[in-house]
N, C-alpha and C positions, 0 to 999 in steps of 0.2 A: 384364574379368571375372577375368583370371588375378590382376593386382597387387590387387583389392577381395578376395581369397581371402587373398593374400602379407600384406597390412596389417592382414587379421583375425584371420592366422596371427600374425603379429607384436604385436599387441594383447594378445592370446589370453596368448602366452608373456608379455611383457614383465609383463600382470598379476598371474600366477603367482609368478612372479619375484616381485614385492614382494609378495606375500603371503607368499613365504616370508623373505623376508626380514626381512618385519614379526613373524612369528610366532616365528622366533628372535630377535629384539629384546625382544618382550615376554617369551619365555622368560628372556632374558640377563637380563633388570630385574628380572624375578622371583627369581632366585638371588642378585642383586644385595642385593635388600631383604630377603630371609632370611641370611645373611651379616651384613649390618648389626645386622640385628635381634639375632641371636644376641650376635654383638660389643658392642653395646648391653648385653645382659643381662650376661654376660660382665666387662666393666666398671663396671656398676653392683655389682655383688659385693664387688667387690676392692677392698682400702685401697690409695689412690692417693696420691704426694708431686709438687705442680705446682712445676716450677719454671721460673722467668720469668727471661727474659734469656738472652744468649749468650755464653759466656765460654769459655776454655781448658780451663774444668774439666766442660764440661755432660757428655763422657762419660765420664769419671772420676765423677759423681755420679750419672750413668744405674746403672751398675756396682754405686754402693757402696748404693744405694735395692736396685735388684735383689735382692740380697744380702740384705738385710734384710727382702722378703717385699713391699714396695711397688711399685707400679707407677710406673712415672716416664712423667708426662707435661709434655713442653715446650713453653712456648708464648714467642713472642718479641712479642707483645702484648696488652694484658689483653683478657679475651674469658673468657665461663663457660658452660659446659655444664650443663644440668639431670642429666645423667645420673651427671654426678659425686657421688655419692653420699657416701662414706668420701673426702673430703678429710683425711689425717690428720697432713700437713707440708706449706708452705711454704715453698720457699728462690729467692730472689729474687737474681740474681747480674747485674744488668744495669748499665751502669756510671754510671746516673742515679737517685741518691739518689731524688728525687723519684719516679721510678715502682715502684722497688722500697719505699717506704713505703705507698703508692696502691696497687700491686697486694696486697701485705700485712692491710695493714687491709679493703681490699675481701674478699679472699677469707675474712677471719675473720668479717666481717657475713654474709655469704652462706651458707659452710660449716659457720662455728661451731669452724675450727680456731684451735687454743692452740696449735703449735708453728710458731712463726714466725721464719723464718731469713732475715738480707738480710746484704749486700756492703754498710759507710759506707763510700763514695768519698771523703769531704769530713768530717773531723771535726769538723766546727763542726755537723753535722748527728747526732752521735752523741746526744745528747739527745735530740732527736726522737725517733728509734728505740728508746731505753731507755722514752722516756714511753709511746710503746704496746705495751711487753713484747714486742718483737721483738731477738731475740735476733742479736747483730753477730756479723761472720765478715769476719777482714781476707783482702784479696786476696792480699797478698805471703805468706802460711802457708798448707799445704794446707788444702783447704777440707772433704775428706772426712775428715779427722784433729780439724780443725773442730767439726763435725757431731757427731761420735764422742764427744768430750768432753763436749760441750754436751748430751747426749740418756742420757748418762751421771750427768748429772748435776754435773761442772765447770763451774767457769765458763771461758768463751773468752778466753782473752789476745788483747789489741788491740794492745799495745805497738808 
């Protein structure tokens, strides 16, 4: 009788227990998805500059976007978000011509952005990138001095 008492006590508790535990889980998810949601909104607002690939210079361009009122968002492989809204720059700095043209042209289909900035690795491929109005950025010269010129309205030295 005593342990059918003890094992009811213990059922009893150990239920409790996961109800509370469940109940702050679904609280925690709940703050979780308000949070998001906000940041969502938050983000769709804001002119955003994606830029793709990994390079020496991604926080030096983190910086010099900031600066300028964009948001810098970096992805190290193509992938689109609906929520991206104000797409309003491109800079594509990875060290494969081929995806930094592909992620370019992808995001101007998509977003509708006209400032389009990539790294030629291989200049046998500089053509390419002039024929879809994507504007070149050598590696060996700062690339936010780069940027600065080009959106100024110079043109970029390749030399």
């Amino acid at each position: 009788m005593l342990t059918n008492i003890l094992l009811i006590l213990i059922t009893v508790a150990a239920a409790g227990y996961g109800y509370s535990l469940t109940s702050r889980l679904d609280r925690w998810v709940g703050e979780e998805k308000k949070l998001q949601a906000d940041e969502e909104q938050n983000e769709s607002q804001e002119s955003c500059a994606v830029v793709f690939g990994e390079d020496e210079w991604t926080e030096e361009i983190g910086g010099w976007l900031k600066s300028r009122g964009l948001r810098p968002v970096f992805i190290e492989e193509a992938c689109l978000k609906k929520d991206w809204k104000n797409v309003s720059l491109v800079i594509a700095i990875s060290s494969s011509d081929e995806d930094n043209l592909s992620v370019c042209n992808l995001l101007r289909k998509i977003y509708h952005t006209e400032q389009l900035y990539g790294i030629c690795n291989d200049q046998v491929n500089y053509i390419v990138y002039k024929r879809f109005h994507i504007q070149v950025l050598n590696r060996d010269i700062k690339i936010t001095e780069q940027l600065e010129n080009a959106m100024s309205g110079n043109e970029v030295v390749i030399a």
